[in-house]
C-alpha positions in Angstrom: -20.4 54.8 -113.2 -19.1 52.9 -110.2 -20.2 52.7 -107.1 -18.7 54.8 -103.9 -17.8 51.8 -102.3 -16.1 50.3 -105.1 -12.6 50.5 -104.1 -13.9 49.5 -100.6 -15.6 46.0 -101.8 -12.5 45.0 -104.3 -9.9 45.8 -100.9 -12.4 43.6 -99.1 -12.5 41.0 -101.3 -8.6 40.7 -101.7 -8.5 40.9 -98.2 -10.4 37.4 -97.5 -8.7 36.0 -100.5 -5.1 36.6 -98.9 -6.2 35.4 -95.3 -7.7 32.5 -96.9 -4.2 32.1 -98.2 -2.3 32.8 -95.1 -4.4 30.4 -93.0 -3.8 27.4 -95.9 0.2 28.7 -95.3 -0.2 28.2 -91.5 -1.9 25.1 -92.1 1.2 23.6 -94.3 3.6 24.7 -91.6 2.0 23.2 -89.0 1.8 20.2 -90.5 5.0 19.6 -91.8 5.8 16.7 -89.9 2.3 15.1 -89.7 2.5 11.6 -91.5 0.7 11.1 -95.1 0.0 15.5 -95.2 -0.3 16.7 -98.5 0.4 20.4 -99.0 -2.1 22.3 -100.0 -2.2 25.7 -102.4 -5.0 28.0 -102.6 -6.5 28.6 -106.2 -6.8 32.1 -106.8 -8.8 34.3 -110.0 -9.5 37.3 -110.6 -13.1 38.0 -109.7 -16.6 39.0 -112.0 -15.5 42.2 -113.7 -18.0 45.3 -113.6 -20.0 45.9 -117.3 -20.7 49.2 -118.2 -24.3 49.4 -118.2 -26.3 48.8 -122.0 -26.7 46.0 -124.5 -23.6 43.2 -126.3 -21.4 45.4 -123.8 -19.8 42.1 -122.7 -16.6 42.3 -125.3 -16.5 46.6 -124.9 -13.2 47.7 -123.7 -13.4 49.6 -120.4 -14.7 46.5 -118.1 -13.7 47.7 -113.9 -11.7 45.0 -112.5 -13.4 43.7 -108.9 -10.3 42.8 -107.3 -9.2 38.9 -106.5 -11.2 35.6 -104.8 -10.1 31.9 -104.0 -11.6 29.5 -106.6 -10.6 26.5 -104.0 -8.0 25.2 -102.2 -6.4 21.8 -103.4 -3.6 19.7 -102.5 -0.2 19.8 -104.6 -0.7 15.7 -105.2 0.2 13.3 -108.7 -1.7 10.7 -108.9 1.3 9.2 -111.2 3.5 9.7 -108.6 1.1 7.7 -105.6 1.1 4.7 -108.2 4.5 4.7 -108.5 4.9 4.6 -105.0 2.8 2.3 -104.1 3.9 -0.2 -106.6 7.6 -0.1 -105.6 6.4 0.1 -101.6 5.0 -3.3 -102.7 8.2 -5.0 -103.9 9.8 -3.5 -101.0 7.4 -5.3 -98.6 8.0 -8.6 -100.4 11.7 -8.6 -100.8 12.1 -7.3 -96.8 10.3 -10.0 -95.5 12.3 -12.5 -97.4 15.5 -10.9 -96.9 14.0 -11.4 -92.9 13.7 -14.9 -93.4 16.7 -15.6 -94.8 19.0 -14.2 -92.0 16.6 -16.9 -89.8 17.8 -19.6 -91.6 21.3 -18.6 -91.9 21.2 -18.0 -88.2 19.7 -21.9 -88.2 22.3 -23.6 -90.0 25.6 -21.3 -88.6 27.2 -21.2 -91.7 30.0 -21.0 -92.2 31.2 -21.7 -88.4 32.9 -24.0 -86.6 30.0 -25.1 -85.1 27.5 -25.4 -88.5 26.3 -28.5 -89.7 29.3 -28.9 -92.0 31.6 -29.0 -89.1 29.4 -31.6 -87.2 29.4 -33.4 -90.7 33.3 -33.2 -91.3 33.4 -34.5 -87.5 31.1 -37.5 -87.9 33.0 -38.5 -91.1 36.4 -38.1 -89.6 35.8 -40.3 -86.6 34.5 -42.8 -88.9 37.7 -42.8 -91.0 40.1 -42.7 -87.9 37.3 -46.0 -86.6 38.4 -48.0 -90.0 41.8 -47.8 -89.5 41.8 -49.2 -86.0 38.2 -51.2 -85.7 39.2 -52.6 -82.6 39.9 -49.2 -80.6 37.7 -48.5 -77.9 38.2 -44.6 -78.0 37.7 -44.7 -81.8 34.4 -46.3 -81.4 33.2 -44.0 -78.3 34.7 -40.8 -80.7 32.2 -41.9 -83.5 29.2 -42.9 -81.2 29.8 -39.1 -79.4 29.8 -37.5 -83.0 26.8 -39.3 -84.4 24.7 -38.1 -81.5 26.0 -34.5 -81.9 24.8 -34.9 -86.0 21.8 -36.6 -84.7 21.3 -34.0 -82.6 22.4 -31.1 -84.8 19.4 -32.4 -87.3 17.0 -32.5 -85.6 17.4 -29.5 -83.6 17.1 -27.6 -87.6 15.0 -29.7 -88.2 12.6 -28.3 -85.2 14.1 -24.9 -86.0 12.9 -25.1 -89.5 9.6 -26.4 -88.4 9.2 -22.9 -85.9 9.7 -21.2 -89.1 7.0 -22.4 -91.0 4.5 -22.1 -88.3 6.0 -18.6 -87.6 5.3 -17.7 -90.8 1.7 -19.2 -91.3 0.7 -17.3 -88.0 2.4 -13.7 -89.7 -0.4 -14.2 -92.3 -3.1 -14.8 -89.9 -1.9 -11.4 -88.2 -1.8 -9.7 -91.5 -5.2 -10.7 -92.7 -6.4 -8.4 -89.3 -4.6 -5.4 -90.7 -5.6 -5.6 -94.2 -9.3 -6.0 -92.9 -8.6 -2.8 -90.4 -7.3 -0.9 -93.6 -9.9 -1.7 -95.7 -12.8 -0.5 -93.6 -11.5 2.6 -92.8 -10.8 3.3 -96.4 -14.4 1.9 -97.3 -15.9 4.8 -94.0 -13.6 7.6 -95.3 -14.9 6.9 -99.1 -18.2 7.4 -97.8 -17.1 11.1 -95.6 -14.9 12.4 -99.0 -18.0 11.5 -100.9 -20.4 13.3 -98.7 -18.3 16.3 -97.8 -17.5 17.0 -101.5 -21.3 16.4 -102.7 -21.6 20.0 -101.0 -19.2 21.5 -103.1 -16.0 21.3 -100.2 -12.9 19.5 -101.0 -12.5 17.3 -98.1 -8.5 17.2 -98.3 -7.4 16.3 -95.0 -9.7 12.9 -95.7 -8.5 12.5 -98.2 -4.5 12.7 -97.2 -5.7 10.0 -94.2 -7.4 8.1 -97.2 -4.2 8.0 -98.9 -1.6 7.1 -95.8 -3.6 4.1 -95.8 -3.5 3.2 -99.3 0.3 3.4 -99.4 0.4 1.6 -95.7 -1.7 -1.1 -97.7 0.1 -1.2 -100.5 3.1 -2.3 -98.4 1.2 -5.5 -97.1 -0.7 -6.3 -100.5 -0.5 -6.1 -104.3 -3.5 -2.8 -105.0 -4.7 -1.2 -107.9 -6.5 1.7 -107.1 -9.2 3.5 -109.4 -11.2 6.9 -108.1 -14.5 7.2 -109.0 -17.6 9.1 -108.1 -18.0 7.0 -105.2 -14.7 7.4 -103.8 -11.6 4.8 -104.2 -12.4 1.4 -105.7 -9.1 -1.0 -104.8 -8.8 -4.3 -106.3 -6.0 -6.8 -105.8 -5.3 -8.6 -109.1 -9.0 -9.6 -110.3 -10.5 -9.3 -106.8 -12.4 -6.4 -106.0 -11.4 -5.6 -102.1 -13.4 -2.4 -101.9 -15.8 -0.2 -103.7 -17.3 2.9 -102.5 -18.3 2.9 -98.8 -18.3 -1.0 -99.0 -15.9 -3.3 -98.0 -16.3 -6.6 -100.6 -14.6 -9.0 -98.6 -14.0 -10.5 -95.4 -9.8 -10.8 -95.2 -10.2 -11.4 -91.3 -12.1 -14.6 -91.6 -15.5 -15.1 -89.3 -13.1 -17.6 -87.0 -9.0 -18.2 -85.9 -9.6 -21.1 -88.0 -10.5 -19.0 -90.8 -7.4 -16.3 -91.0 -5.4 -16.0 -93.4 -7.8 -18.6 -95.2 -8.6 -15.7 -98.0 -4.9 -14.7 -98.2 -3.6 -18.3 -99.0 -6.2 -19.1 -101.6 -5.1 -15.7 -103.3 -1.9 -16.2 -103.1 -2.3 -19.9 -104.4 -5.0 -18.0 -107.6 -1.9 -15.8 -108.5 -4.1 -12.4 -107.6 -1.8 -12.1 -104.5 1.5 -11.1 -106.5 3.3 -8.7 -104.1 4.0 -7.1 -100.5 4.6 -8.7 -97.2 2.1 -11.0 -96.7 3.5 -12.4 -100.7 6.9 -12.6 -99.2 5.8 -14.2 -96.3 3.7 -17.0 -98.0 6.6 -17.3 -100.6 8.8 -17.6 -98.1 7.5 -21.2 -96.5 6.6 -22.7 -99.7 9.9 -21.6 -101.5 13.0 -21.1 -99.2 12.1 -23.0 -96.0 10.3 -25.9 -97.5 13.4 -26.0 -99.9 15.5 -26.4 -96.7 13.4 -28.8 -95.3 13.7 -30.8 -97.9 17.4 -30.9 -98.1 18.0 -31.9 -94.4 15.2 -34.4 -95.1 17.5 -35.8 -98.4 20.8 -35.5 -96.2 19.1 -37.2 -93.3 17.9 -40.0 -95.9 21.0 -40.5 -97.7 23.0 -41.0 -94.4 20.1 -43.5 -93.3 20.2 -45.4 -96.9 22.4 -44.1 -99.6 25.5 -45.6 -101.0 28.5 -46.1 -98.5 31.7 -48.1 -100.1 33.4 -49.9 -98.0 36.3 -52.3 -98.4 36.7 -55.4 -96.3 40.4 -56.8 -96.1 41.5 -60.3 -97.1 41.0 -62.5 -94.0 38.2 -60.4 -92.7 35.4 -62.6 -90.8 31.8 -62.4 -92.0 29.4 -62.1 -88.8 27.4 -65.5 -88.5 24.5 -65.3 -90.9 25.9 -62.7 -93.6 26.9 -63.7 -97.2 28.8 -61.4 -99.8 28.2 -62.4 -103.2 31.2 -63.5 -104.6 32.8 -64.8 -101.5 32.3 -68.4 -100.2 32.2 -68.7 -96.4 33.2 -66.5 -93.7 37.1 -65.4 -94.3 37.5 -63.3 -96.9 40.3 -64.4 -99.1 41.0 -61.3 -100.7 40.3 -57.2 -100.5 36.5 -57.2 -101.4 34.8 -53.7 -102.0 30.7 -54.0 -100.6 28.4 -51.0 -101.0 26.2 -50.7 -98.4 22.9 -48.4 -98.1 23.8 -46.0 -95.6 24.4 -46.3 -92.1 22.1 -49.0 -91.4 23.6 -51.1 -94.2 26.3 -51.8 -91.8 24.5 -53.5 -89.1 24.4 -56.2 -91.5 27.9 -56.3 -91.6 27.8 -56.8 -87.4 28.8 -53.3 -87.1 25.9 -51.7 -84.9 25.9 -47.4 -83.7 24.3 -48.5 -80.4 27.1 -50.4 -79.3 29.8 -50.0 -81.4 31.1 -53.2 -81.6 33.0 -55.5 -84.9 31.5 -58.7 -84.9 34.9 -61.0 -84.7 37.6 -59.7 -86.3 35.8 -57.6 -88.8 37.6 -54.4 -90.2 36.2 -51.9 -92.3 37.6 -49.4 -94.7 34.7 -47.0 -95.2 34.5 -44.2 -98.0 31.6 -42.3 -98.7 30.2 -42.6 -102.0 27.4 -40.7 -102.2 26.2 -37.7 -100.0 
């Protein structure tokens, strides 16, 4: 037989259950625009039925139902889905920052434009050509003095640009260091709370939503595996563990300015850094602007030295002191094609940037051979 109050303590019991409920709705609605929330659901079951009173009554037909009660209340989260997530927020880190640095350098060399280092080229070269057909010409020789300053100029201004770049870039990992240090302690303090909270039987889920905004805000900046345990999240980036439990395992930040960015580099340089910003960034000034660099360093060279062909006409005048293999004297006594290494090759020939002047009656044909 039941008792009076019965009816009373299974109306009771539903009663808490279903507020329990409505409060966890509130909750989610309030929070519906709060960064990193995970909705939460409240675990419901129907409570301890009541036995007939005697012995092996616990499979007898006739058990009085006691009415409903909350098992928990957990959040509606996939694991799955977070590592998905994090590992495509990664690549998305990476390839923005690159994407970022390549509009800077195609905002360095202006191409195409009419005022990129192609048109400053075509310019220099032109005023050169229009120089060989009248040597002689005061404006021709002013024209190609005027345009090699401009390419002179030009150069080293991306050159200095490209330079910015790289240090730019170098400091970005310095400053991203900080943050990874920032997110790892508070990861490493919130393992701890979770772990404490939910040793008393709670489920600390608001922790650990904040626990998991930074894991993804991580993510984003770094390569991370992340493993839960016992102790809380355990987050390693390639073979490196970064932190375990309530510990944080390494120091990002560096003790010193001299020392950021220090552990960053040598990851990135051991292959465990393989992804996110501070990957992109790194990537960036060893691969794309070091690449440029080293193009305007091979153009600047091969205008300083490489091949230029040029043709001297038949009764051309050596300057005093120059010999031609192949012609005997100073007149030239036919149409004689020299190759000269680069621009400086033609001082030997008398023919000098600074001034601009043709020893005697020296004209040149000039076609570049090799650029």
């Amino acid at each position: 037989m039941t008792s009076t109050f019965h009816s009373i303590e299974t109306a009771k019991r539903s009663l808490f259950t279903q507020t329990a409920a409505l409060n966890t709705t509130g909750h989610n609605i309030s929070n519906a625009n709060t960064e990193g929330y995970t909705r939460q659901v409240v675990k419901m079951q129907a409570s301890i039925p009541i036995e007939a009173y005697g012995l092996n009554r616990s499979n007898a037909p006739g058990q009085l139902g006691t009415g409903v009660e909350y098992q928990s209340i957990k959040r509606i989260r996939e694991s799955y889905l977070d590592t998905q997530y994090r590992n495509e927020n990664n690549a998305n880190g990476s390839w923005g920052i690159k994407s970022d640095t390549l509009n800077k350098l195609e905002g360095i060399f202006n191409e195409p434009s009419n005022t990129g280092i192609s048109k400053v080229l075509n310019n220099f070269w032109n005023s050169w050509s229009n120089l060989s057909k009248d040597p002689e010409s005061a404006s021709a020789r002013k024209v190609v003095k005027e345009n090699a300053a401009a390419l002179t100029d030009a150069m080293n201004y991306m050159s200095g640009q490209l330079n910015q770049l790289s240090q730019d870039l170098t400091a970005n990992v310095g400053v991203k260091a900080s943050e990874v240090q920032n997110y790892l302690t508070s990861i490493a303090d919130l393992n701890g709370s979770i772990t404490r909270i939910e040793g008393l039987g709670d489920h600390a889920n608001d922790l650990r939503d904040q626990r998991d905004l930074l894991t993804d805000k991580l993510s984003r900046i770094i390569n991370v595996n992340v493993q839960e345990t016992d102790q809380g999240y355990t987050i390693m980036m390639g073979n490196q563990t970064l932190v375990e439990g309530s510990e944080v395992q390494v120091d990002v930040d560096g003790s010193t300015a001299d020392d950021k960015g220090n552990f960053l580099e040598n990851a990135y340089t051991s292959g465990n850094l393989k992804g996110g910003e501070v990957y992109g960034v790194i990537a960036s000034r060893e691969v794309y602007v070091k690449d440029y660099q080293k193009q305007l360093d091979d153009m600047a060279n091969t205008l300083a030295t490489g091949d230029i062909q040029i043709t001297l006409p038949k009764g051309s005048i050596l300057p005093e002191g120059v010999s031609i293999n192949g012609v005997n004297g100073r007149v030239i006594d036919q149409d004689t094609v020299v190759t000269v290494k680069g621009l400086n090759g033609l001082h030997q020939l008398g023919y000098t940037l600074m001034g601009l002047q043709v020893a005697d009656s020296l004209s040149l044909k000039l076609r570049v051979v090799e650029l």
